[in-house]
C-alpha positions as CSV (number, residue, x, y, z in Angstrom):
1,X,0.0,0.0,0.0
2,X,3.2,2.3,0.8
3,X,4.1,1.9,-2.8
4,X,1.6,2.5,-4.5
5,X,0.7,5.6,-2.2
6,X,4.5,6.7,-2.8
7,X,3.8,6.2,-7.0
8,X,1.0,8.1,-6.8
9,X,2.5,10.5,-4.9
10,X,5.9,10.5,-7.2
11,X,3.5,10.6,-10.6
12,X,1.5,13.9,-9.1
13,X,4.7,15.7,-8.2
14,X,6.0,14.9,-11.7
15,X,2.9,16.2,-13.4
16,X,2.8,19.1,-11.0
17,X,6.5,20.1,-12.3
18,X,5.8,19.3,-15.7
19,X,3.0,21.9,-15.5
20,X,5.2,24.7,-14.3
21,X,7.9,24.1,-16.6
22,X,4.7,23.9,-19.8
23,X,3.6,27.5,-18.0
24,X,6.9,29.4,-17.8
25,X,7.6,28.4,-21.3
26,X,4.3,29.9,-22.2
27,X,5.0,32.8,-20.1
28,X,8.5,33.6,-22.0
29,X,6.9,33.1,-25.1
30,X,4.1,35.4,-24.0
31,X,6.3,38.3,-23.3
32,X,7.9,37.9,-26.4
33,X,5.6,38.1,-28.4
34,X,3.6,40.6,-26.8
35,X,6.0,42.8,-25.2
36,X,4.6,45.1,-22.0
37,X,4.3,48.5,-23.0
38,X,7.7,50.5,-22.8
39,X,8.2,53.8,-20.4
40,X,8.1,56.7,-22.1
41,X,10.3,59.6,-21.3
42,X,12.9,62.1,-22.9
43,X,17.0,61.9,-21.7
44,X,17.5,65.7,-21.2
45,X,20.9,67.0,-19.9
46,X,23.4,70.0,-19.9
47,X,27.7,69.1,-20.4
48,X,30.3,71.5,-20.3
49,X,31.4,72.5,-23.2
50,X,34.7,69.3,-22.9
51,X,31.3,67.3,-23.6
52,X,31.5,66.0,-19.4
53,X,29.0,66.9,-16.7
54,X,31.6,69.5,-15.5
55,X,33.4,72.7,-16.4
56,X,30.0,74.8,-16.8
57,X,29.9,78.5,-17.2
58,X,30.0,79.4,-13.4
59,X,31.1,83.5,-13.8
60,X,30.3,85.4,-17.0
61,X,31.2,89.4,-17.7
62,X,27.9,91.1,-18.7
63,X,27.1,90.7,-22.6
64,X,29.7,87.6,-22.7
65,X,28.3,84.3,-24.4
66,X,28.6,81.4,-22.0
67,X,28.2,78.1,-23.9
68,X,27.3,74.3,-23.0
69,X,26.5,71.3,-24.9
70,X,22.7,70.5,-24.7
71,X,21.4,66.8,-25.2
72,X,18.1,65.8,-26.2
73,X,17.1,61.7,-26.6
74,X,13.6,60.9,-27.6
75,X,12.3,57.8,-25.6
76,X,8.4,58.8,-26.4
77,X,7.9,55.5,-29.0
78,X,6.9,58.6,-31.2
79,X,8.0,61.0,-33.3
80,X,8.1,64.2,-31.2
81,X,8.9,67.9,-31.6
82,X,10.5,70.0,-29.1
83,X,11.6,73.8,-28.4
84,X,14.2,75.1,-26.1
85,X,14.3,78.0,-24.2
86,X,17.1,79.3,-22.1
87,X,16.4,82.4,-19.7
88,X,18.4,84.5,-17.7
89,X,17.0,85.5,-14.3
90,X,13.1,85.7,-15.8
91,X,15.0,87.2,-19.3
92,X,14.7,84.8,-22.2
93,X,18.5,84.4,-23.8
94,X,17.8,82.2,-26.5
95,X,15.3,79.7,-28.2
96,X,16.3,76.9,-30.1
97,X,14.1,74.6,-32.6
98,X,11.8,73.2,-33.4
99,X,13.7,70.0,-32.9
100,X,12.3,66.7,-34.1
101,X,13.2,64.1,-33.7
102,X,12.0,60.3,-33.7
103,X,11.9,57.7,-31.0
104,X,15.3,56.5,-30.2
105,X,17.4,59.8,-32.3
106,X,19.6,61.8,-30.2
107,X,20.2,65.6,-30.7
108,X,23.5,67.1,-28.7
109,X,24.2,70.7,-29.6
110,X,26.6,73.6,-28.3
111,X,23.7,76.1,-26.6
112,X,24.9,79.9,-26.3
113,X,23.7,82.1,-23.2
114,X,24.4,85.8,-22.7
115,X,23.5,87.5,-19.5
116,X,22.9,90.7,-20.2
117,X,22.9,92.3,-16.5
118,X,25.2,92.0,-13.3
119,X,24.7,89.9,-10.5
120,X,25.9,86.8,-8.2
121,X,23.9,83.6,-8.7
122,X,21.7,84.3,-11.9
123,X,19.9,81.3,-12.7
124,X,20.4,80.1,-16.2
125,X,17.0,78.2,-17.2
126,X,17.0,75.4,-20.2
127,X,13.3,75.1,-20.3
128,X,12.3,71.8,-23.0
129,X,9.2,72.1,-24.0
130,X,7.0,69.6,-26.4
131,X,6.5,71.8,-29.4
132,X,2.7,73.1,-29.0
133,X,2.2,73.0,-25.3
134,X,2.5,75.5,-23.0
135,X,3.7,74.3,-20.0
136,X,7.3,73.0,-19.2
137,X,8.2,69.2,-20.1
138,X,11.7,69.4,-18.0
139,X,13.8,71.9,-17.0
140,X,17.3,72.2,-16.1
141,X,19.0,74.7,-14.8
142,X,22.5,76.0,-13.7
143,X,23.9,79.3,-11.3
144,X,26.3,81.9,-12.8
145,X,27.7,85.0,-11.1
146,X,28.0,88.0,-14.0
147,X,30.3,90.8,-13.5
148,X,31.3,94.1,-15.3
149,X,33.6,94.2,-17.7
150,X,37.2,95.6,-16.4
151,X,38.0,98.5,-17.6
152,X,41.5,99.7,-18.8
């Protein structure tokens, strides 16, 4: 009676492991074929202009052009348009685009900025927006003390 208790026992567990192995095959072949949808978002980010995350603009003289490398990669699964505004303390600098671009393309550019006033710790603004909306998509931003020229 043991064996054949044990046997039944053994067959049940086999079929019980055969099942799961059958189901996570399914499962892989499932999300393979029908991948979950993918996040969508947009890589945005300032470099200095030696193309690192250092050596930005930190003190300007008034009407000098600071520059940096700006970086836009379009993770939307779409084709999208942007436009890039940079601003001063509340004073637009410059505007850049439309920029299109489609899912996956990456745009990098040098960005100019002039402050045209004096003053410590100015906030420098690169304000993305999608093209045709009115309200920010992602900001970044960066603090730069503007002096007068020297005179001689």
């Amino acid at each position: 009676m043991e064996k054949q208790a044990g046997s039944i026992l053994g067959k049940t567990l086999s079929i019980v492991i055969l099942l799961a192995i059958l189901g996570s095959i399914t499962a892989l072949f499932y999300l393979v074929a029908f991948p979950q949808s993918k996040e969508k978002f947009t890589e945005f980010y300032i470099l200095g202009i030696e193309e690192k995350a250092t050596n930005y603009p930190r003190q300007l003289v008034v009407g000098q052009e600071g520059r940096v490398i700006v970086g836009i990669v379009n993770r939307e699964h779409e084709t999208v348009s942007y436009v890039l505004e940079v601003i001063i303390d509340g004073i637009m600098s410059n505007e850049v685009g439309p920029i299109t671009l489609e899912h996956g393309e990456k745009w990098e550019r040098i960005v100019n900025f002039t402050p045209n006033r004096v003053g410590n710790n100015q906030k420098v603004e690169f304000l993305l927006y999608r093209q045709g909306q009115s309200e920010v998509y992602q900001e970044l931003y960066l603090w730069v003390n503007v002096i007068e020229a020297e005179v001689l």
